[in-house]
C-alpha positions as a printed Julia matrix, in Angstrom:
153×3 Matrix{Float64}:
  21.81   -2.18  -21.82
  25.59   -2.7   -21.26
  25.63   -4.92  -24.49
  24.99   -1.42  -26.71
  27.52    0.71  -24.39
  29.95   -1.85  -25.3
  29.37   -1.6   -28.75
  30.74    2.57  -28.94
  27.3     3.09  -31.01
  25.59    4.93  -27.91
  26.74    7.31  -25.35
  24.96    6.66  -21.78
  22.77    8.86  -21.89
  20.95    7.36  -24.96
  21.8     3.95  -23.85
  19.23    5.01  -20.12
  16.57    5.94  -22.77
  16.62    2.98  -24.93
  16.23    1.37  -21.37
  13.4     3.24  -20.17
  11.51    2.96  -23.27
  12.2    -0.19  -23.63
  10.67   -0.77  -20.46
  13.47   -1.92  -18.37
  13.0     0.47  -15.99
  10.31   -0.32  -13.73
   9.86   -4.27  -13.0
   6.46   -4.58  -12.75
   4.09   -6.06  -15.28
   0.26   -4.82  -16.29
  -2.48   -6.86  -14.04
   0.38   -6.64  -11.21
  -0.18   -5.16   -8.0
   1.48   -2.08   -6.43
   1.99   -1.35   -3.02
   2.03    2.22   -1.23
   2.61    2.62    2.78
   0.97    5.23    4.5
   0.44    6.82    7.81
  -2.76    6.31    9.87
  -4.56    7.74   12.45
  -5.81    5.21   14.83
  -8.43    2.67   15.47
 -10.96    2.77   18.72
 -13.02    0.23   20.11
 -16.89    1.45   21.38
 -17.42    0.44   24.96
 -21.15   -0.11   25.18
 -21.48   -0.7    28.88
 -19.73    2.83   29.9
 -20.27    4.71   26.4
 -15.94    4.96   26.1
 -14.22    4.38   23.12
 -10.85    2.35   24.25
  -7.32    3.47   21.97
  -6.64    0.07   19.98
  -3.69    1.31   18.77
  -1.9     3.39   15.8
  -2.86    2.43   12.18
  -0.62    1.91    8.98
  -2.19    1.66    5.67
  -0.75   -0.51    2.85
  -2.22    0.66   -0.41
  -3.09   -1.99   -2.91
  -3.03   -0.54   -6.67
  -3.38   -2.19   -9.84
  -1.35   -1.42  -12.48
  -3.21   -0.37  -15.97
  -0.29    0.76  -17.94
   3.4     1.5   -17.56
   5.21    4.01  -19.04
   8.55    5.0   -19.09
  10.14    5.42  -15.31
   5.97    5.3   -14.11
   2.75    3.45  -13.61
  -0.49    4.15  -13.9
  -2.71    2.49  -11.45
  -6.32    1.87  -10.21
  -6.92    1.63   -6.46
  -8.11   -1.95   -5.55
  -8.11   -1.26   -1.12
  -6.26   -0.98    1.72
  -4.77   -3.64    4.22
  -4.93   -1.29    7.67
  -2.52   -2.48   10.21
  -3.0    -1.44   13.61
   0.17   -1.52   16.24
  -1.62   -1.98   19.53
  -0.09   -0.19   23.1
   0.64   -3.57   24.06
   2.03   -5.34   21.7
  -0.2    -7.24   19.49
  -0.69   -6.06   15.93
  -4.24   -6.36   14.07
  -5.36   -6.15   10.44
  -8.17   -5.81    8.67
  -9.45   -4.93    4.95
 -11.24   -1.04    3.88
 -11.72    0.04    1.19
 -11.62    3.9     0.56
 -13.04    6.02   -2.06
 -11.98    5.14   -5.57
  -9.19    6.22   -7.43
  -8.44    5.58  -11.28
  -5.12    6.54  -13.17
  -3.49    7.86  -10.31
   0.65    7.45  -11.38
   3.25    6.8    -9.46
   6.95    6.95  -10.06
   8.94    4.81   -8.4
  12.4     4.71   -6.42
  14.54    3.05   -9.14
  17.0     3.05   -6.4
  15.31    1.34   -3.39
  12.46   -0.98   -4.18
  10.51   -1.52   -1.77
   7.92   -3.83   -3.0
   8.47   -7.15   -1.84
   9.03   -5.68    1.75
   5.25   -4.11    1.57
   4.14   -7.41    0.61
   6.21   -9.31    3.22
   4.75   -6.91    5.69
   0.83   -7.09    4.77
   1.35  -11.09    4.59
   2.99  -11.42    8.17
   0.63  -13.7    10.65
  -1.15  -10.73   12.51
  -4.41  -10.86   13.98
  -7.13  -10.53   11.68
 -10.36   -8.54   12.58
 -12.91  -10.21   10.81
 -15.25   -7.74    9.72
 -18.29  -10.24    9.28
 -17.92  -10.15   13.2
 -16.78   -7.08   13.7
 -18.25   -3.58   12.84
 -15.88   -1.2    11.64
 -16.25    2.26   10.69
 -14.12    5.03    9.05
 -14.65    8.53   10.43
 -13.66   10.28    7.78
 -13.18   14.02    9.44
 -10.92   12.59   12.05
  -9.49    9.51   10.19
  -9.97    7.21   12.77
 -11.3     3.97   12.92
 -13.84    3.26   14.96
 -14.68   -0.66   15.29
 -17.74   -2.75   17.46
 -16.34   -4.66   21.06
 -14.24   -7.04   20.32
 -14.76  -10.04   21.85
């Protein structure tokens, strides 16, 4: 866009909305994943010997969306699930795949400014412990938000 400021044809202003129309204002493609980081609630594990539920730890949700159609300075996205990460008391850190109820055309408008894609995708791609939930049983209570998931063993 600097090429057509230099040329004294276009003030700045019309030289942003060339840009955003253009579609050089948001960097990622259709069929491309976006990612959105949320707060959780936490995760419990059922104690079937003394009928407790143990704290796991705090949860983090990474959104996964996929985007349908870009417009200028937005997306519009489908929701595709949700990597939950779960910081532990001590230490370790756990993940595991939900999906929640479905969303279509939901848009977003993202911080042109700081991007902070590639650190959401560093961060569900990091060598946590998985909780396999072919082994595990997991469950969303969906009045408390918690997750409430079989002994692990």
């Amino acid at each position: 866009m600097r090429a057509l400021f230099d040329m004294h044809l276009f003030n700045s202003d019309m030289c942003k909305l060339i840009g955003e129309y253009a579609g050089f204002d948001v960097p990622l493609l259709r069929g491309e994943t976006y990612y959105t980081l949320c707060s959780g609630r936490a995760s419990y594990v059922q104690n079937n010997t003394y009928k407790l539920n143990t704290l796991l730890g705090t949860n983090r949700y990474v959104h996964k969306w996929l985007v349908n159609k870009r417009t200028p300075c937005s997306y519009v996205c489908d929701y595709q699930g949700t990597t939950v990460i779960c910081h532990s008391l001590g230490g370790e850190v756990y993940k595991f795949e939900h999906t929640f109820e479905p969303i279509v055309n939901k848009r977003f408008f993202p911080n042109r400014v700081l991007d902070v894609q590639a650190h959401l995708r560093e961060y569900i791609n990091q060598p946590f412990q998985v909780i396999d939930a072919s082994i595990v049983d997991i469950n969303y209570k969906k009045f408390v938000g918690h997750f409430m998931l079989s002994r692990l063993e």
